[in-house]
LOTIFI-253102 format. One record per atom (N, C-alpha, C, O): residue in three letters; atom name; x, y, z. Coordinates in Angstrom, 3 decimals. Example, Ala and Ser with C-alpha at 12.3 -4.5 7.8 and 13.67 -1.06 7.14 Angstrom:
REM LOTIFI-253102
r type->ALA; atom->N; X->13.190; Y->-5.690; Z->7.800
r type->ALA; atom->CA; X->12.300; Y->-4.500; Z->7.800
r type->ALA; atom->C; X->13.200; Y->-3.300; Z->7.800
r type->ALA; atom->O; X->14.236; Y->-3.319; Z->8.465
r type->SER; atom->N; X->12.850; Y->-2.250; Z->7.080
r type->SER; atom->CA; X->13.670; Y->-1.060; Z->7.140
r type->SER; atom->C; X->12.900; Y->0.030; Z->7.870
r type->SER; atom->O; X->13.409; Y->1.138; Z->8.039
This chain:
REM LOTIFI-253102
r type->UNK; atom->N; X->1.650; Y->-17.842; Z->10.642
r type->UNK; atom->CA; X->2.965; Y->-17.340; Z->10.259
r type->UNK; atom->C; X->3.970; Y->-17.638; Z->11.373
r type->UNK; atom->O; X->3.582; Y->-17.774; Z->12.533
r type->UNK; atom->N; X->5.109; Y->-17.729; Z->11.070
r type->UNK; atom->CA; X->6.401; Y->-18.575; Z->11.700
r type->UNK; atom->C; X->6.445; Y->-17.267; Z->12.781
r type->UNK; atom->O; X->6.121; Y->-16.135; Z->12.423
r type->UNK; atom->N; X->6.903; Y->-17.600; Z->14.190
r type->UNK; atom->CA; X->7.667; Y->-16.393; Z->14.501
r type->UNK; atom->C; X->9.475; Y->-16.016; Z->14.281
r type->UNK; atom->O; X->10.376; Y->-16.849; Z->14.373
r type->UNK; atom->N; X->9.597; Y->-14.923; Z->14.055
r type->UNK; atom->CA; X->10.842; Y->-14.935; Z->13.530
r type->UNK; atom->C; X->12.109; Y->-15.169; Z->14.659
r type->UNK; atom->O; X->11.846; Y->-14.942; Z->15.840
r type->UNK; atom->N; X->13.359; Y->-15.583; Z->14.321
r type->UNK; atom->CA; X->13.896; Y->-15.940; Z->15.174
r type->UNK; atom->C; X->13.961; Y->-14.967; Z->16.502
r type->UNK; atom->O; X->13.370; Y->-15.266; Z->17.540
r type->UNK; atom->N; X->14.680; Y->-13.871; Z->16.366
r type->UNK; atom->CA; X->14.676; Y->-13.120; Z->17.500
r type->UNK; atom->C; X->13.489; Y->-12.625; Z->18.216
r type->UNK; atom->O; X->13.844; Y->-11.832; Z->19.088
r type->UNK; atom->N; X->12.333; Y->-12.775; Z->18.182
r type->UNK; atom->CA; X->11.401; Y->-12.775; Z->18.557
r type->UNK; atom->C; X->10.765; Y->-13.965; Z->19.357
r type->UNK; atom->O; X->10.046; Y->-13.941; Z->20.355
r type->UNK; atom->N; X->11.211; Y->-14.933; Z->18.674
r type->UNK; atom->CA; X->11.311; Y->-16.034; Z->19.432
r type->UNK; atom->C; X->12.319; Y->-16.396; Z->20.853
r type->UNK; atom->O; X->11.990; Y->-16.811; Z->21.964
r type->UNK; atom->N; X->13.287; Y->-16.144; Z->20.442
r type->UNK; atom->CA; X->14.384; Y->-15.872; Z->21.681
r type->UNK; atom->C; X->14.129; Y->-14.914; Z->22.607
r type->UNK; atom->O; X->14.323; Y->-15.100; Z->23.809
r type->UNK; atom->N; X->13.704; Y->-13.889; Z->22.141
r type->UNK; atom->CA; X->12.969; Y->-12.747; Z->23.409
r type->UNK; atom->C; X->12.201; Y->-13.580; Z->23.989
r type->UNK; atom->O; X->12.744; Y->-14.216; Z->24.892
r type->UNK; atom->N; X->10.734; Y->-13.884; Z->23.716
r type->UNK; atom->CA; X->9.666; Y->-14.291; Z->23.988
r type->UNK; atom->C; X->9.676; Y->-15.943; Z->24.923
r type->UNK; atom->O; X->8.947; Y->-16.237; Z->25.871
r type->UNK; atom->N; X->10.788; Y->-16.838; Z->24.247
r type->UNK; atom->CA; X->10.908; Y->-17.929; Z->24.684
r type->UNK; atom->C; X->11.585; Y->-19.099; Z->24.916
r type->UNK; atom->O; X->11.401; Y->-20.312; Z->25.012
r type->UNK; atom->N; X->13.044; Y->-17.669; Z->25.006
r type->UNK; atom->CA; X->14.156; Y->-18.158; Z->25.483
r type->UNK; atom->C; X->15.008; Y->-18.888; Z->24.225
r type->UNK; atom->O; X->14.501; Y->-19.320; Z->23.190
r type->UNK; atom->N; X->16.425; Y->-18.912; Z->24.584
r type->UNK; atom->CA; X->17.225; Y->-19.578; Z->23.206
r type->UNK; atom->C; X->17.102; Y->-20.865; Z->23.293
r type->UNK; atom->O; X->17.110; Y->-21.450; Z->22.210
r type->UNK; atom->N; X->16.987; Y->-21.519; Z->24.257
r type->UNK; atom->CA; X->16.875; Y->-23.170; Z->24.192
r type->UNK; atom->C; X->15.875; Y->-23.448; Z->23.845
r type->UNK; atom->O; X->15.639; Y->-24.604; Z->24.196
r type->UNK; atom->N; X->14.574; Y->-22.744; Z->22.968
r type->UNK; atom->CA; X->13.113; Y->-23.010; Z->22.257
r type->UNK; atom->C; X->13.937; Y->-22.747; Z->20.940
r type->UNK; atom->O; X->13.083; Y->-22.754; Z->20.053
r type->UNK; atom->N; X->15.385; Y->-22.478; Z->20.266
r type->UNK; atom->CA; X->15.256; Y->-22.013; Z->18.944
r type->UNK; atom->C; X->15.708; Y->-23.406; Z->18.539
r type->UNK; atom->O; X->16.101; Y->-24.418; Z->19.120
r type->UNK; atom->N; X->15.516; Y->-23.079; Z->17.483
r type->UNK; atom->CA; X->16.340; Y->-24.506; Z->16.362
r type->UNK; atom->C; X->17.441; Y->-23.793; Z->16.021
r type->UNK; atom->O; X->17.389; Y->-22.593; Z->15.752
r type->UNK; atom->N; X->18.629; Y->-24.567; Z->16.011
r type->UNK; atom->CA; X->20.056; Y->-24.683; Z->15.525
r type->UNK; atom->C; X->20.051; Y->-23.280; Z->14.131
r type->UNK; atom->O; X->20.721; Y->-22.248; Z->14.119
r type->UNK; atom->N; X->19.193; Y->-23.700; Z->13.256
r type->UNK; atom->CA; X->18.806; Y->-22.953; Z->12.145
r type->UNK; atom->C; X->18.362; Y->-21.468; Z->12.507
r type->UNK; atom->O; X->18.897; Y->-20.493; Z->11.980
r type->UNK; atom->N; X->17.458; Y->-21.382; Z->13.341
r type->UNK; atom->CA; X->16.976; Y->-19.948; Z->13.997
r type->UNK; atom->C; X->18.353; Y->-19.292; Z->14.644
r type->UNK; atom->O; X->18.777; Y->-18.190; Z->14.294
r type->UNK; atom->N; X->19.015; Y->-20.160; Z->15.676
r type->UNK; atom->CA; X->20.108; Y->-19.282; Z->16.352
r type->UNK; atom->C; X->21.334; Y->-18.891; Z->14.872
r type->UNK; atom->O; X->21.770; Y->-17.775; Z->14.587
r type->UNK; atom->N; X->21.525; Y->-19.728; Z->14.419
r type->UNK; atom->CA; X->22.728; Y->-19.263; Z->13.519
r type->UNK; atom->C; X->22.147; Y->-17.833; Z->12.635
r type->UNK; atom->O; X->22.826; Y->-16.814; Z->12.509
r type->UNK; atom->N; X->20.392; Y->-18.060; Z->11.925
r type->UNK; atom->CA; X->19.776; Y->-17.037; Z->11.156
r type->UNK; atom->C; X->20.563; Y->-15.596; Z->12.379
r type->UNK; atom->O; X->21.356; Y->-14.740; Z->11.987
r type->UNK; atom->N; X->20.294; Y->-15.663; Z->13.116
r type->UNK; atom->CA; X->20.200; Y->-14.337; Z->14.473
r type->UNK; atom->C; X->22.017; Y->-14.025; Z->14.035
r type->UNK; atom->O; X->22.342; Y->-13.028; Z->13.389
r type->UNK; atom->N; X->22.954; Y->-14.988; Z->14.487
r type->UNK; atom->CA; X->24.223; Y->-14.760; Z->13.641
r type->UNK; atom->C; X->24.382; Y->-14.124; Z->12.538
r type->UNK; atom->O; X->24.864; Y->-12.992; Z->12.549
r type->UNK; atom->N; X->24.038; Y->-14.684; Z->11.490
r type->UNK; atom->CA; X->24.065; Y->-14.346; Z->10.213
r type->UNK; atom->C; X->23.644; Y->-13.083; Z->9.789
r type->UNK; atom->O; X->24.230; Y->-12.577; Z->8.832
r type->UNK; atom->N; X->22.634; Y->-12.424; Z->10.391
r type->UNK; atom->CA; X->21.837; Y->-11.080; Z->10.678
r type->UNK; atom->C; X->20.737; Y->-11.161; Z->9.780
r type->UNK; atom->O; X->19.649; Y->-11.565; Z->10.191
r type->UNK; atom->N; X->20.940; Y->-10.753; Z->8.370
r type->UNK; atom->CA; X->19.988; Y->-10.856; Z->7.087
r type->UNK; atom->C; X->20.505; Y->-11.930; Z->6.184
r type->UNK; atom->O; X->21.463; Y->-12.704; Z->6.165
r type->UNK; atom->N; X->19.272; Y->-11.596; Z->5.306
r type->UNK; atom->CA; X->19.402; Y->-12.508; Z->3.849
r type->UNK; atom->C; X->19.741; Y->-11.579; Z->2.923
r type->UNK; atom->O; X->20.279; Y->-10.480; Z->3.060
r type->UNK; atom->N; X->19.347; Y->-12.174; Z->1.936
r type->UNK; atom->CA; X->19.506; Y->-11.260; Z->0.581
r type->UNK; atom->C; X->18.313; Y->-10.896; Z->-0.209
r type->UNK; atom->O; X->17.306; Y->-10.641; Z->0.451
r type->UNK; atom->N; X->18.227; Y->-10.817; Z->-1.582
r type->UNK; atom->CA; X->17.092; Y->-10.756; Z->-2.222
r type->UNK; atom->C; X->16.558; Y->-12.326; Z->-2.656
r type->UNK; atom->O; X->17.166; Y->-13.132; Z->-3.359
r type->UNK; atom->N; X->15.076; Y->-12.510; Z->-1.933
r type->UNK; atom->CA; X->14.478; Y->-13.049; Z->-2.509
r type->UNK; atom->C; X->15.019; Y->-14.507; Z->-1.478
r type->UNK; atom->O; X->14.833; Y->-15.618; Z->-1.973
r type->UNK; atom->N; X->15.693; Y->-14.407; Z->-0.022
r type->UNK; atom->CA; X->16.203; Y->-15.412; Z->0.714
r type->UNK; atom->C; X->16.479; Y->-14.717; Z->1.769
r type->UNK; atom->O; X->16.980; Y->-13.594; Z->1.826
r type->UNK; atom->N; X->15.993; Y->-15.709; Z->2.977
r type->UNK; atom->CA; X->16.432; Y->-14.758; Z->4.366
r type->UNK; atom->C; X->17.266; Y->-15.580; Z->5.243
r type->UNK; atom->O; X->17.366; Y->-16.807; Z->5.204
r type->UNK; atom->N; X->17.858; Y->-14.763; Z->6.046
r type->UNK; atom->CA; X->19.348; Y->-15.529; Z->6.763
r type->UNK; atom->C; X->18.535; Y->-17.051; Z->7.482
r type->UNK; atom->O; X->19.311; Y->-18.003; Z->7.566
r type->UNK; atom->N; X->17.436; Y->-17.254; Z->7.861
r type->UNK; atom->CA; X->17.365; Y->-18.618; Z->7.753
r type->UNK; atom->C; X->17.196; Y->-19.405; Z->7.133
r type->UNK; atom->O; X->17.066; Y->-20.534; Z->7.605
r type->UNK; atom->N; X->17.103; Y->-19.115; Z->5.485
r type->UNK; atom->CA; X->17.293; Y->-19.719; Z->4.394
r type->UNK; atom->C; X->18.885; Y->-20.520; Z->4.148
r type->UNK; atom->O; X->19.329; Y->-21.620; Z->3.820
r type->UNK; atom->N; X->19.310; Y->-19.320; Z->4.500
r type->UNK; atom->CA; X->20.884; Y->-19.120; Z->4.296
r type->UNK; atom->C; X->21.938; Y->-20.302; Z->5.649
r type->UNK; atom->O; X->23.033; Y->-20.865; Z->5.631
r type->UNK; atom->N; X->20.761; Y->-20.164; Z->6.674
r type->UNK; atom->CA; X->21.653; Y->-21.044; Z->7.765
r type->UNK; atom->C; X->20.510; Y->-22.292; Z->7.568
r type->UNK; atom->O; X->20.876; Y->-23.347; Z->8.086
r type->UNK; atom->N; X->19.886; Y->-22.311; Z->7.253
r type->UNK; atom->CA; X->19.169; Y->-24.066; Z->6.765
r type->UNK; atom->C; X->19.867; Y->-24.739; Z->5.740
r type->UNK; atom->O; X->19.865; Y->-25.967; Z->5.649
r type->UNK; atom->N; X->20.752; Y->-23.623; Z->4.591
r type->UNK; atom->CA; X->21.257; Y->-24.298; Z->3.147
r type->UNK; atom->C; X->22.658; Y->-24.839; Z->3.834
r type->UNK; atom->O; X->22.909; Y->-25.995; Z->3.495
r type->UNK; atom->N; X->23.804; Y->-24.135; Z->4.894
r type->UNK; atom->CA; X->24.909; Y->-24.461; Z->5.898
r type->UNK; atom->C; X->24.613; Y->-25.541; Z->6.856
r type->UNK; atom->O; X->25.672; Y->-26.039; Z->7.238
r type->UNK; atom->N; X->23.309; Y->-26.239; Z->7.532
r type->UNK; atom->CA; X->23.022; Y->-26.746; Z->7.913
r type->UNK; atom->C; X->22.704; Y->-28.495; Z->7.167
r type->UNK; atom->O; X->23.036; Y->-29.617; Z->7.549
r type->UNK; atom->N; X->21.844; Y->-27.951; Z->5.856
r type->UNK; atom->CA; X->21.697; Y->-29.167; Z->5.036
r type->UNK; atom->C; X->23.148; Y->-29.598; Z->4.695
r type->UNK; atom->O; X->23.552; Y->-30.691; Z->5.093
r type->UNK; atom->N; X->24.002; Y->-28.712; Z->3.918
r type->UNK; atom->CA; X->25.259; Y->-28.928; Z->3.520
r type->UNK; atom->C; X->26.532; Y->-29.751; Z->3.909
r type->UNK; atom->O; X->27.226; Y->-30.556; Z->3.289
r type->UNK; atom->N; X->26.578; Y->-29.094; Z->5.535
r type->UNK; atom->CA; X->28.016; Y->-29.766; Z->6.495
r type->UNK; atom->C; X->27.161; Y->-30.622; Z->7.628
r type->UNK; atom->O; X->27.836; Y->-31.234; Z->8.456
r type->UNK; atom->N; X->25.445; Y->-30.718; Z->7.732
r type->UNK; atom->CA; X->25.289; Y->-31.605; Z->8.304
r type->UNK; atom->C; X->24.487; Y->-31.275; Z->9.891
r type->UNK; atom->O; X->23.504; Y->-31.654; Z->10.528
r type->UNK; atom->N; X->25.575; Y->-30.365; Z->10.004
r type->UNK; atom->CA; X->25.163; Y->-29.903; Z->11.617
r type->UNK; atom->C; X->25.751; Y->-29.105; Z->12.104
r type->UNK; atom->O; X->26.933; Y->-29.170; Z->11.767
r type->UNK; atom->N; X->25.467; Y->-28.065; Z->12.992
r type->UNK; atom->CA; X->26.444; Y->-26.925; Z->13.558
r type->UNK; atom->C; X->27.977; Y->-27.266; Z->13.581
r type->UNK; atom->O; X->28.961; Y->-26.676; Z->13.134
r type->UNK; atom->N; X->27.772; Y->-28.689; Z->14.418
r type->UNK; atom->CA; X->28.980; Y->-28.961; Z->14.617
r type->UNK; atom->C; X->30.165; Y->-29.061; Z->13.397
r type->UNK; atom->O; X->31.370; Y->-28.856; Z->13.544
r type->UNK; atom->N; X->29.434; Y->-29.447; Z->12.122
r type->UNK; atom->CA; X->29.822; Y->-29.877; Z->10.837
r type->UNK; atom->C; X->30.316; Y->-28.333; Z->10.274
r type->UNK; atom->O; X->31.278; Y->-28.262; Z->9.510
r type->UNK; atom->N; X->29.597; Y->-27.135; Z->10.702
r type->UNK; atom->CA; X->29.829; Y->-26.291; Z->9.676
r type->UNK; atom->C; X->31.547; Y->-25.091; Z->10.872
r type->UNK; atom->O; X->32.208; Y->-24.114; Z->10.521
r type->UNK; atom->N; X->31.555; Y->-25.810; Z->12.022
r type->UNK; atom->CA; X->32.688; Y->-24.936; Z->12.455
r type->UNK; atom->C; X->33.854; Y->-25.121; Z->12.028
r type->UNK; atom->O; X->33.746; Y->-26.177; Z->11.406
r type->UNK; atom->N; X->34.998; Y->-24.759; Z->11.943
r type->UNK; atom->CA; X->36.055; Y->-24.690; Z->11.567
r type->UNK; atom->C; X->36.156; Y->-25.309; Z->10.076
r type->UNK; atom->O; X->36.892; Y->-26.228; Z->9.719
r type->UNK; atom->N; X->35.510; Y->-24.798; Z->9.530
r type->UNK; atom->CA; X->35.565; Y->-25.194; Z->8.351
r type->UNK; atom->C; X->36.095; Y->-23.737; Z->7.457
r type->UNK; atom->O; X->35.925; Y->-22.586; Z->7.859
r type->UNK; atom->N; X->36.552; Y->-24.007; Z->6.579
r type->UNK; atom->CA; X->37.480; Y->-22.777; Z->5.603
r type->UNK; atom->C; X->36.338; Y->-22.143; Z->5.450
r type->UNK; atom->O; X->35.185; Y->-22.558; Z->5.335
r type->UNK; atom->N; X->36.984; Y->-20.656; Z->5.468
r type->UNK; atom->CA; X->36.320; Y->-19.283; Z->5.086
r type->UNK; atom->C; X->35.267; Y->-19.840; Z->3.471
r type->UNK; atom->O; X->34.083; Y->-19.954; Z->3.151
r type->UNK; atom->N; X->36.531; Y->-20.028; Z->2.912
r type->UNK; atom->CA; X->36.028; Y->-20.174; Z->1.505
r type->UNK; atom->C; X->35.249; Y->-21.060; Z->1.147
r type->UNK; atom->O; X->34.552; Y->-20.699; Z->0.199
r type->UNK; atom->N; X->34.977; Y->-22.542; Z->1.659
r type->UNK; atom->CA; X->33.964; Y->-23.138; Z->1.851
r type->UNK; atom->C; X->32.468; Y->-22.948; Z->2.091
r type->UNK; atom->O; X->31.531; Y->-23.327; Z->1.388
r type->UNK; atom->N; X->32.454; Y->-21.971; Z->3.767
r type->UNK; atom->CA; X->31.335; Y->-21.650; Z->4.201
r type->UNK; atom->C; X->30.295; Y->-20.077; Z->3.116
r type->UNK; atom->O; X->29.137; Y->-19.672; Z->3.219
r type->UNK; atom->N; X->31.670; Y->-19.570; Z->2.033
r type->UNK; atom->CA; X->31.282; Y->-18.736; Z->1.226
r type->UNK; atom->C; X->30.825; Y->-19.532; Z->-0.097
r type->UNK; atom->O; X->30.676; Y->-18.714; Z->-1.005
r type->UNK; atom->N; X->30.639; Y->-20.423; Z->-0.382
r type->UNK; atom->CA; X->30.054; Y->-20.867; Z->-1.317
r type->UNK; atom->C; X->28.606; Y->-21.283; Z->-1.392
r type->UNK; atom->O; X->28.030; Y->-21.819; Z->-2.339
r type->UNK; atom->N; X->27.998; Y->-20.840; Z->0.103
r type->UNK; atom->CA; X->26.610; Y->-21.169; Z->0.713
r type->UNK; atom->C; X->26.375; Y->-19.984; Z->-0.379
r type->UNK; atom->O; X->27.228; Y->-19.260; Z->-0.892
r type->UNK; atom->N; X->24.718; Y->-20.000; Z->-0.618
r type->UNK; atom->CA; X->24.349; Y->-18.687; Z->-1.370
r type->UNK; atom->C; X->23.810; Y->-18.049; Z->0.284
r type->UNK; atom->O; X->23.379; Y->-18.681; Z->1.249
r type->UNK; atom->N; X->24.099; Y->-16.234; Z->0.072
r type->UNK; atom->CA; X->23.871; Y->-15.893; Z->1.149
r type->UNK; atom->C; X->24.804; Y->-15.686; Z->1.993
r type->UNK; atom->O; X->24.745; Y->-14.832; Z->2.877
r type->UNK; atom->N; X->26.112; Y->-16.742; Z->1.717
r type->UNK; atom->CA; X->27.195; Y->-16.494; Z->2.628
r type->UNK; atom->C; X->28.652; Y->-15.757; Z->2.690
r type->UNK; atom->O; X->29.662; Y->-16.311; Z->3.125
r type->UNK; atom->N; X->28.620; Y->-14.848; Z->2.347
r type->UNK; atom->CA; X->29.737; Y->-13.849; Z->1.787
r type->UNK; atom->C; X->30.863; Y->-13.766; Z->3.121
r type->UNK; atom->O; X->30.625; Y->-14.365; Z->4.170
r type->UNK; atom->N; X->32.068; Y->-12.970; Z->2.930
r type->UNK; atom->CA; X->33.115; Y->-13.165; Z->3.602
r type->UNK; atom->C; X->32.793; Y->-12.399; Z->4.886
r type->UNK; atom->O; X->33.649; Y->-12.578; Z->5.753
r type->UNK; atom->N; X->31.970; Y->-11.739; Z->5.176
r type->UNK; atom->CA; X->31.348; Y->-11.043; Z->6.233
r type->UNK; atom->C; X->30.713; Y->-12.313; Z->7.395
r type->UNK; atom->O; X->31.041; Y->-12.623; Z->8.540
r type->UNK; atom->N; X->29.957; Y->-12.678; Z->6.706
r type->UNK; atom->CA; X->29.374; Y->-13.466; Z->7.384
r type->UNK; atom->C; X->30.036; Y->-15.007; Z->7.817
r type->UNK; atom->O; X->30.005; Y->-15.562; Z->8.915
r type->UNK; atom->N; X->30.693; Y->-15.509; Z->6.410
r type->UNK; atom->CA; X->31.915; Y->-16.251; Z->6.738
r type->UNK; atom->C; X->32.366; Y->-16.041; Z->8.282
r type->UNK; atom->O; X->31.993; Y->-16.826; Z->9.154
r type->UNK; atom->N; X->33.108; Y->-15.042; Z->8.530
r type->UNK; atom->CA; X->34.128; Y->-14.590; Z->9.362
r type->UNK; atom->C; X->32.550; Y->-14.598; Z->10.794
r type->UNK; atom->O; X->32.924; Y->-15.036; Z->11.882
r type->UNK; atom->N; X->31.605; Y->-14.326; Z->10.756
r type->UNK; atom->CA; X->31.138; Y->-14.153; Z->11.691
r type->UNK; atom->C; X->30.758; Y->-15.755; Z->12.363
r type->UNK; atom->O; X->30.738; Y->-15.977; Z->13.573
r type->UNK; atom->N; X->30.494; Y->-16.699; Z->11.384
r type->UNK; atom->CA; X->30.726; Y->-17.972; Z->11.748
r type->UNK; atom->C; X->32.103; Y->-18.219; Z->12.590
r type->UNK; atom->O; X->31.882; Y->-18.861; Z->13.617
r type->UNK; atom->N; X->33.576; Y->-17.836; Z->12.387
r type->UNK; atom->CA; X->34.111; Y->-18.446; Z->12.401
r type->UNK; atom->C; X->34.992; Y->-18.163; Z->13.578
r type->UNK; atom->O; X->35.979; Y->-18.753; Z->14.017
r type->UNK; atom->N; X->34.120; Y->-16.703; Z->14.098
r type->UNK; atom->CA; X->34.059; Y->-16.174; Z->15.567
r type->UNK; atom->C; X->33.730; Y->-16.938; Z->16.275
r type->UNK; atom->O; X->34.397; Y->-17.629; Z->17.046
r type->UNK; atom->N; X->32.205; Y->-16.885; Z->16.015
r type->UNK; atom->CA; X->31.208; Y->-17.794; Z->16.770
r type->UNK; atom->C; X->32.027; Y->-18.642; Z->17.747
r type->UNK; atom->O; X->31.996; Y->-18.578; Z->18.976
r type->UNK; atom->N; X->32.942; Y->-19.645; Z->16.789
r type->UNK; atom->CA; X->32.930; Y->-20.502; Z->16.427
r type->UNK; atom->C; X->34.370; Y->-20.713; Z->18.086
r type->UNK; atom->O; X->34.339; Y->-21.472; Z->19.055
r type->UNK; atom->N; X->35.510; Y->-19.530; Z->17.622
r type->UNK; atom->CA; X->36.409; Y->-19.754; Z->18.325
r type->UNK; atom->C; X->36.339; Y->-19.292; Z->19.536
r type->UNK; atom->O; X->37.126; Y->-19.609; Z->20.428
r type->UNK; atom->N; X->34.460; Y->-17.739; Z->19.782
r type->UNK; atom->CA; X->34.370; Y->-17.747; Z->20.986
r type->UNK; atom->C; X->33.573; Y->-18.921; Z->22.006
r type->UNK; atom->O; X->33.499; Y->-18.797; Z->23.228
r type->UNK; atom->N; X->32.975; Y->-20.127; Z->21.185
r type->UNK; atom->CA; X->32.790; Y->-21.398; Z->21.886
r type->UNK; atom->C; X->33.609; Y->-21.935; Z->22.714
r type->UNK; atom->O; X->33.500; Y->-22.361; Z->23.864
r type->UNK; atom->N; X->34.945; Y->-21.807; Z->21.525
r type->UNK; atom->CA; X->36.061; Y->-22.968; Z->22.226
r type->UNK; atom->C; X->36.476; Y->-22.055; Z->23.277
r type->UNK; atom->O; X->36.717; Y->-22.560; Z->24.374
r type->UNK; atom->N; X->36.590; Y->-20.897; Z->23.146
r type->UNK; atom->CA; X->37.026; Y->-20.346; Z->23.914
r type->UNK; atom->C; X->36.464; Y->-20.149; Z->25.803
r type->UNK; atom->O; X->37.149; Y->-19.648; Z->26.694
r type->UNK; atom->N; X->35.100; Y->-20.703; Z->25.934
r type->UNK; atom->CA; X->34.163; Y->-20.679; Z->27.043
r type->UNK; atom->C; X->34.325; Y->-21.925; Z->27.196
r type->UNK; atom->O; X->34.490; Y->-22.413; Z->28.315
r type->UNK; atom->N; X->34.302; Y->-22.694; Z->26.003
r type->UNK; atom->CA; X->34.714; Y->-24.139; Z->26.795
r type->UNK; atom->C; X->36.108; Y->-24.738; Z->27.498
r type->UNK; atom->O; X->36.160; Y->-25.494; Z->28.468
r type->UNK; atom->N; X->37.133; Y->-24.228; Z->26.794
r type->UNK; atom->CA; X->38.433; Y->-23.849; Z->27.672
r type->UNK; atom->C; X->38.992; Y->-23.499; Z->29.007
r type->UNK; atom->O; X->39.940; Y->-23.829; Z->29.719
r type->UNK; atom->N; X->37.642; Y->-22.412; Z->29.034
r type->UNK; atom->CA; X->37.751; Y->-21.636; Z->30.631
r type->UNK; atom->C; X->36.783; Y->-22.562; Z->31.143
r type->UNK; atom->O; X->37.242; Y->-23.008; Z->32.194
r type->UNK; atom->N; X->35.735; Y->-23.028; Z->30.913
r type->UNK; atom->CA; X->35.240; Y->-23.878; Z->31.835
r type->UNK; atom->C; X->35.944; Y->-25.032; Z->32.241
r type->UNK; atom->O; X->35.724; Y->-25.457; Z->33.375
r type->UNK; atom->N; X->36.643; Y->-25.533; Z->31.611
r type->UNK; atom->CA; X->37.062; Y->-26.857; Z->31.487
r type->UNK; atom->C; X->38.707; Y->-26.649; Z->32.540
r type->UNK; atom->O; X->39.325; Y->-27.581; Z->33.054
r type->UNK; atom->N; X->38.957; Y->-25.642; Z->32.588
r type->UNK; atom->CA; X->40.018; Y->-25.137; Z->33.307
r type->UNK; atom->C; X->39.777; Y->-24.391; Z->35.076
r type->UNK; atom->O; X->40.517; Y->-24.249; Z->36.049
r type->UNK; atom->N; X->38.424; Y->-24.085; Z->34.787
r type->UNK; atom->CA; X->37.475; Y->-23.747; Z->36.261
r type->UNK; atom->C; X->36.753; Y->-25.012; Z->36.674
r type->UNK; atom->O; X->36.375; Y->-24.847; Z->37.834
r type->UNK; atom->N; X->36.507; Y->-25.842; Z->36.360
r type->UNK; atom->CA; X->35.966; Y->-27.030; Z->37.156
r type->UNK; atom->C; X->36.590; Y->-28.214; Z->37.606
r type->UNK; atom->O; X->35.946; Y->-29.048; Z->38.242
């Protein structure tokens, strides 16, 4: 049996997860009968690649099954607290 994402990240650090595992940990849960790494593998197949699924419209990333405006919006955090660390780094070095 798989270990589940956050268990995995405890145990063996985030740079052992797959792209798919860290976003599942984002996403929090699934739904019935699908679990949030279902849900961030179907965002993944879809736009391609992490990189593919940021800044992309609310309403877009809600047409994932699994992906409601909650979670939408938690992508799209994610997304601007990236740019946002990459900014300050890029401004500190």
């Amino acid at each position: 049996m798989a270990m589940k994402p956050g268990r995995k990240l405890v145990e063996e650090g985030a740079a052992a997860c797959t792209d798919a595992e860290i976003l599942a940990l984002l996403l929090g849960s699934g739904g019935a009968g699908y679990s949030a790494e279902d849900a961030a593998r179907e965002l993944l197949e879809r736009f391609g690649s992490l990189a593919g699924i940021m800044d992309r419209p609310l309403q877009e990333l809600a047409t994932v099954r699994g992906i409601k405006a909650v979670r939408a919006i938690r992508i799209a955090a994610a997304y601007e607290l990236a740019c946002r660390i990459i900014r300050h780094v890029e401004r500190n070095t």
